[in-house]
N, C-alpha and C positions, 0 to 999 in steps of 0.2 A: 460694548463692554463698559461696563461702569468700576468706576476707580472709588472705594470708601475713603473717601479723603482722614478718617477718624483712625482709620487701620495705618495709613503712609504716615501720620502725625508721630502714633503709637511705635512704631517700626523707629521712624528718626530717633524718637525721645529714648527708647532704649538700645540703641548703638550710641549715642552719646551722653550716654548717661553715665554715675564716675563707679558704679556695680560691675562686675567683670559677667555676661550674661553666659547661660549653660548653650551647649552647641544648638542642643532644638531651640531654643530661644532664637540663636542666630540664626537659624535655618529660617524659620518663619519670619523673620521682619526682613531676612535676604528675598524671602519670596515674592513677599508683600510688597517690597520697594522694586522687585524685577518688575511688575506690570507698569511705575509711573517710568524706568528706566534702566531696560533690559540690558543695553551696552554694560552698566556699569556693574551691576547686580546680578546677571547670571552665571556669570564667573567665578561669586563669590558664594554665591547659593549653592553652586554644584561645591568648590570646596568644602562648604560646611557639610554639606551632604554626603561628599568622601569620609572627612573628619569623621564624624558622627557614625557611621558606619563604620568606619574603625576601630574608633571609642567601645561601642555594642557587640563587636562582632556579632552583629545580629544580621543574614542574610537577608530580613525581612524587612530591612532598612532600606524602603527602595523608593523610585520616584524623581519623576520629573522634576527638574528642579524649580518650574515656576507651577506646577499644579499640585492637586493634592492638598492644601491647604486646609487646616482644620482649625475653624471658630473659634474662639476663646472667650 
């Protein structure tokens, strides 16, 4: 598996960035940063992923929390 080192940059730079990001937002850079380190980020990926599905009430809100991931 290859890690896009330009996606983990991108991921970091907008969790500490001083913008408050929307839940998919966090969802995908939780996901992106789960493959460089799963301990710390899958935790938080499946959160935003509860969150966000809450937020929507949409049942079609589903999904692993480290896969699925859509390009940008």
């Amino acid at each position: 598996m290859t890690i896009d080192q330009d996606e983990v940059l991108r991921a970091g730079v907008l969790l500490l960035g001083s913008g408050r990001p929307g839940r998919a937002q966090l969802l995908g850079a939780y996901r992106v940063l789960a493959e460089v380190s799963p301990k710390a980020y899958v935790p938080k990926s499946v959160d935003a992923l509860l969150a966000l599905r809450h937020e929507t009430r949409n049942p079609e809100v589903t999904g692993a929390p480290a896969a699925g991931r859509k390009d940008t």
